[in-house]
C-alpha positions, 0 to 999 in steps of 0.5 A, spaced: 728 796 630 726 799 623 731 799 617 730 802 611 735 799 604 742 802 603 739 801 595 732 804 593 727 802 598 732 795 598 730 792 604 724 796 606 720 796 614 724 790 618 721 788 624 726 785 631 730 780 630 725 775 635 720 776 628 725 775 624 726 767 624 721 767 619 721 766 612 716 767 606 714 761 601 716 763 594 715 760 587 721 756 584 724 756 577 731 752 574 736 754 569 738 751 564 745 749 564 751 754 560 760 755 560 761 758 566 769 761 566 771 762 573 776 767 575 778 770 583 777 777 584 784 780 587 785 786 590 781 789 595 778 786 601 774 780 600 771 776 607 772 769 606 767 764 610 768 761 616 763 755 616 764 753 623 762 760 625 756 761 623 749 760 628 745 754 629 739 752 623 733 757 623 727 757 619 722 760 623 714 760 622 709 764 619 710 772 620 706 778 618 709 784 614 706 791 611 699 786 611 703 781 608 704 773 611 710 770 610 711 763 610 718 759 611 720 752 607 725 748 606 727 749 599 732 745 594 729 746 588 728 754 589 731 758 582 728 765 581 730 771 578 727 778 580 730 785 582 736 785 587 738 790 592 743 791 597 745 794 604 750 796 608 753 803 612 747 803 616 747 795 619 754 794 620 755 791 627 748 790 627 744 783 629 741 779 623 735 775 623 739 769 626 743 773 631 750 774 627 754 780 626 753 784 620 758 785 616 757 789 610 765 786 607 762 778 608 758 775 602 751 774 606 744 777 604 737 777 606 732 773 604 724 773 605 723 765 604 730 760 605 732 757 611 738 760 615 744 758 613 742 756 606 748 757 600 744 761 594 748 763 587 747 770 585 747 772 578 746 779 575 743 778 568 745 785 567 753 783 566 753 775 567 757 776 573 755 770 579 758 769 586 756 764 592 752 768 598 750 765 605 743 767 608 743 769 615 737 776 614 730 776 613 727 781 608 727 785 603 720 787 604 719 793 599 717 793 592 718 785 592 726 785 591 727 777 591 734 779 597 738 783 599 746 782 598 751 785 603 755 791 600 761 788 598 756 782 594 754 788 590 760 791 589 763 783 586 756 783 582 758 790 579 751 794 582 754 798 588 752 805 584 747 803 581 742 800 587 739 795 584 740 789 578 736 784 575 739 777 579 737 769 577 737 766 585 739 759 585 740 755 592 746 750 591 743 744 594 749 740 596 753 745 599 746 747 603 745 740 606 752 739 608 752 746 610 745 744 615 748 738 617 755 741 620 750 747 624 746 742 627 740 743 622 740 736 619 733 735 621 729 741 618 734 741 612 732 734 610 725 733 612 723 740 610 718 743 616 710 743 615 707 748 611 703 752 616 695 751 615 692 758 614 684 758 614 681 757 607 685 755 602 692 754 603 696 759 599 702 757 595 706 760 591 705 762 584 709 759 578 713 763 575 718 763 569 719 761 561 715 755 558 721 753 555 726 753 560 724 754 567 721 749 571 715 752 576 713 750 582 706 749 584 701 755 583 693 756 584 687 757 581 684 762 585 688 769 588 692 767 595 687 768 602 689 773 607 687 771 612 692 769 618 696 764 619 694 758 625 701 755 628 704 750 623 701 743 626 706 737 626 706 732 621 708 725 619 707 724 613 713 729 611 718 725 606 725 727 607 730 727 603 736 721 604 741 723 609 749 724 606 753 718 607 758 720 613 764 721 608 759 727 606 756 729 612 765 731 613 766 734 607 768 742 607 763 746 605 766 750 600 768 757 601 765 764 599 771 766 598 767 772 592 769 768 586 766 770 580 763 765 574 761 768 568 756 766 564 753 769 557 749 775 558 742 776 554 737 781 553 732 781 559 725 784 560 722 785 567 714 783 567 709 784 572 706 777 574 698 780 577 697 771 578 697 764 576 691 760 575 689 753 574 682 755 569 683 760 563 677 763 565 680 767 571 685 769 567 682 772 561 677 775 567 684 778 571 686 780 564 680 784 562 680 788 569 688 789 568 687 791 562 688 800 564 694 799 568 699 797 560 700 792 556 697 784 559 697 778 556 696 771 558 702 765 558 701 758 559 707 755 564 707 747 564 707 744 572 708 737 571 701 735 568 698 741 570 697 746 565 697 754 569 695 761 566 700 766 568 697 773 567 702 778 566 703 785 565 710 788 560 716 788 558 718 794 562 725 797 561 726 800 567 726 798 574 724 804 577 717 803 572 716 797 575 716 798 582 711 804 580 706 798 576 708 793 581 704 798 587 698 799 581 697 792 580 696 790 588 692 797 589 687 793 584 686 787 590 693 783 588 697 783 594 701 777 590 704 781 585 710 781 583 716 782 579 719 777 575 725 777 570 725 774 563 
């Protein structure tokens, strides 16, 4: 079934749901820590989870959108910002990925990479406002939008009108492990699963984030292959995270019951990542050929010991510009480009 986002070109093309158990490895960044003030929303309707209710663990395997291949990866460490959208009207009563109901009033969303169910925080950088989703839908697919909220999350984000925000998506990983092991995912949620080994070299995500507050996820030396993926091979070398005590594989997980923290709001700017190398030669190449579509410059990103060139192009304003450059980038031979927020 094609969709198209009830937020500017939000969710993009979708494939059937049997294709749609399947995610896209992302790059991870963390927050540093600030006073969060929790209030609970009243008034209108606010769905509330049940968790014994939601489907069995999926993660899926490597897929193939608009050319583009995504691969699926047990993440506790994910953290990224990015441009928000959200989708409602159009798939209400409809099958999700992982065979749910949509309900366009329940706190759920859309996401290319994280395991289904998994508990993310979603904060829009625009007013500060940060509520709890569960993931249960795979995309957005267009103009790179890092997930896609119900209508009811956008509305408690304060971005139904507008279609979009600025957002930070972080996974709650005590929440998502408990979650995992009440639904019968205990395994994959612990271990992780086997990243798929692609012909050539084995594409990863590119680091993204500040120096000095964000912490990045292994990046490359050289832009991510094309070339498709073979099926994911077993391994025994995957080392798993311990398993909760019994006394925490009982506890509730909490509700999404659309609570609102607030956090202190600073300025943002939206950037467009061409990539991330290991050799600063290749990014001052990148840079030089980039250097017609604005303004590029090179940043540094510490990764453990390693030290990454991550080029980029902005600050850009409007999200809108954004999406424009973003599609000017990848025509360059980028397929990797993305947006990121700073």
């Amino acid at each position: 079934m094609k969709r198209t986002s009830q937020a500017s070109l939000g969710r993009g093309r979708i494939l059937p749901g049997w294709i749609l158990w399947s995610g896209v490895l992302l790059a991870s960044v963390s927050l540093a820590g600030c006073a969060e003030t929790t209030l609970v929303t009243n008034g209108s309707k606010i769905a509330t989870e049940d968790q014994n209710n939601v489907p069995p663990y999926k993660l899926g395997k490597p897929y193939q959108i608009d050319g583009a291949w995504y691969y699926p990866k047990v993440d506790y460490d994910y953290n990224e910002t990015g441009i928000a959208s959200w989708y409602g009207p159009d798939f209400h009563g409809k099958s999700t990925a992982n065979g749910e109901i949509f309900d366009q009033n329940g706190l759920t969303a859309a996401h290319k990479t994280l395991p289904m169910p998994t508990i993310v925080r979603v904060t829009n950088l625009e007013n500060g406002r940060s509520i709890e989703v569960r993931i249960n839908d795979r995309g957005p697919f267009k103009n790179n939008r890092v997930i896609d909220l119900t209508r009811r999350g956008a509305q408690l984000l304060g971005f139904e009108g507008q279609g979009t925000a600025r957002v930070r998506v972080q996974v709650m990983k005590e929440d998502s492990i408990l979650l995992a092991n009440k639904v019968g995912g205990a395994q994959l949620a612990y271990a992780g699963e086997p990243e798929p080994q692609a012909a050539g070299p084995k594409p990863q995500a590119a680091p993204a984030g500040t120096v000095v507050t964000q912490k990045l996820p292994p990046g490359q030396s050289t832009p991510m292959p094309t070339a498709a993926p073979v099926q994911p091979q077993a391994s025994s070398s995957v080392v798993g995270l311990p398993k909760p005590s019994a006394a925490q594989a009982a506890a509730t997980i909490p509700s999404l019951n659309g609570s609102i923290s607030y956090t202190p709001v600073k300025p943002t700017s939206i950037f467009i990542q061409a990539g991330a190398f290991l050799q600063q030669s290749n990014a001052l190449k990148l840079t030089q050929q980039l250097a017609s579509l604005g303004q590029t410059r090179v940043t540094q990103a510490r990764v453990g010991t390693q030290t990454f060139y991550r080029v980029r192009l902005g600050p850009i304003q409007r999200i809108e510009d954004a999406d424009a450059l973003l599609q000017k980038v990848i025509g360059t031979g980028q397929p990797d480009a993305r947006i990121v927020v700073e």
